[in-house]
C-alpha positions in Angstrom: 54.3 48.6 -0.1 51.5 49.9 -2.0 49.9 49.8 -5.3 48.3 52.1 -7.3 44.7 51.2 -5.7 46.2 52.3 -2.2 45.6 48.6 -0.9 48.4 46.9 0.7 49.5 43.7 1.3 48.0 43.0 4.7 45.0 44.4 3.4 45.0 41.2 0.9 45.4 39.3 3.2 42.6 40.4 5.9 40.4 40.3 2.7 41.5 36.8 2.1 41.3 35.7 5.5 37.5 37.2 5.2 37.1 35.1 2.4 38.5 31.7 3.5 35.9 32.2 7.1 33.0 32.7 4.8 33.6 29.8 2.9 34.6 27.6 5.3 31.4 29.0 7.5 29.4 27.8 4.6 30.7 24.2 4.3 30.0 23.9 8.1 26.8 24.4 8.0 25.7 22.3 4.8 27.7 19.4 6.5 25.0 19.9 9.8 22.1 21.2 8.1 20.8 17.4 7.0 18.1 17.2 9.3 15.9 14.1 9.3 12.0 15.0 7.9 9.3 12.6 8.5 5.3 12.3 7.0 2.9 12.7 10.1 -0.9 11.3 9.0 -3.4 11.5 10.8 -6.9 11.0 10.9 -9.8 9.5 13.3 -7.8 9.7 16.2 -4.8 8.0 14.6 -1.1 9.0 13.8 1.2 7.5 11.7 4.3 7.8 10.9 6.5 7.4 7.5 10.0 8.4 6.2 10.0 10.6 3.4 13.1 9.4 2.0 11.1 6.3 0.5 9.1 6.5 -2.2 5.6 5.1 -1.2 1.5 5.5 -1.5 -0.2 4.8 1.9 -4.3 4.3 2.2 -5.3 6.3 5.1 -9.1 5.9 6.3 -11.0 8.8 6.8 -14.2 9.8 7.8 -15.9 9.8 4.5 -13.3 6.6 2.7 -9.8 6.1 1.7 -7.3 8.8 1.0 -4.7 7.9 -0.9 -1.1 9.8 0.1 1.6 9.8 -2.2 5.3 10.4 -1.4 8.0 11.1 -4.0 11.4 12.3 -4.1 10.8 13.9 -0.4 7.3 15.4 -1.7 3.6 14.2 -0.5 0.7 15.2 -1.8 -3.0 13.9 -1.8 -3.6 11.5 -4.7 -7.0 10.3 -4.3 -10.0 11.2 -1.6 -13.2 10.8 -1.5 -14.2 14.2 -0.7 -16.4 16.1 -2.9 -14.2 19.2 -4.0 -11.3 17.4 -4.4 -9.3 20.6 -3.2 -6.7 18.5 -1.8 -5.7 16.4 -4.9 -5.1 19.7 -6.0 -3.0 21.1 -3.4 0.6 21.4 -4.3 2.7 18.5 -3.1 4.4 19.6 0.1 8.3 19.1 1.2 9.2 21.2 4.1 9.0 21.3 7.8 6.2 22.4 8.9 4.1 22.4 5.4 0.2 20.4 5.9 -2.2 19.6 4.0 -5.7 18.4 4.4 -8.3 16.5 3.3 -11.1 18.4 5.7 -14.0 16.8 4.7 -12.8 13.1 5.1 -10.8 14.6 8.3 -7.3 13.1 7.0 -4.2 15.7 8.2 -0.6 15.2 6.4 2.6 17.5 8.0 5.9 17.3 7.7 7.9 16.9 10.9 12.0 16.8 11.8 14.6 19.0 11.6 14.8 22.0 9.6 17.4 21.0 6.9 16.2 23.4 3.9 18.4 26.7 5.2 19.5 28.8 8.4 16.7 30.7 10.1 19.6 32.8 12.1 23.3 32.7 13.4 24.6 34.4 16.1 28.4 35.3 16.7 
């Protein structure tokens, strides 16, 4: 049987099987995609480790004083260092995996680690 648009009715229902993989593709991979990030610091030949699901401020010691690192809703950024440019109190806070920042002249180092849970780099079929 066909309508006016020439489709017929398996051809509704190939498009809605299309559909229905698509979104059901999608749900799949939001449900695995929450990856688990953590802060790396480090700094004199330390390394610590903190979850970024916690809001906190840590004091790191540096070469030049205290850094002050602040995380908040999954974001760190530099709050305080005792550098004299200050360039990494202005850095924008950083959330992903793989994003650093640094406080080069007090030689402190902040990276996030983990899983990748912000999107898909690639699927294959």
């Amino acid at each position: 049987m066909k309508n006016k648009a020439g489709f017929r009715l398996g051809d509704f229902a190939v498009i809605f099987l299309c559909l229905a993989l698509a979104v059901v593709s999608f749900v799949l991979i939001r449900a695995h995609s929450g990856g688990k990030k953590v802060l790396v610091i480090q700094s004199m030949g330390k390394e610590y480790t903190y979850p970024l699901d916690q809001d906190a401020a840590y004091q790191i010691q540096g070469r030049l004083g205290i850094s002050v690192i602040e995380v908040s809703d999954g974001k760190v950024r530099f709050v305080e260092s005792p550098c004299p440019t200050k360039s990494c109190v202005q850095h924008a806070a950083i959330s992903a995996v793989g994003d650093w920042s640094a406080c080069l002249p007090n030689e402190v180092l902040v990276q996030i680690q983990g899983e990748d849970s912000d999107g898909v780099d690639a699927l294959s079929f």
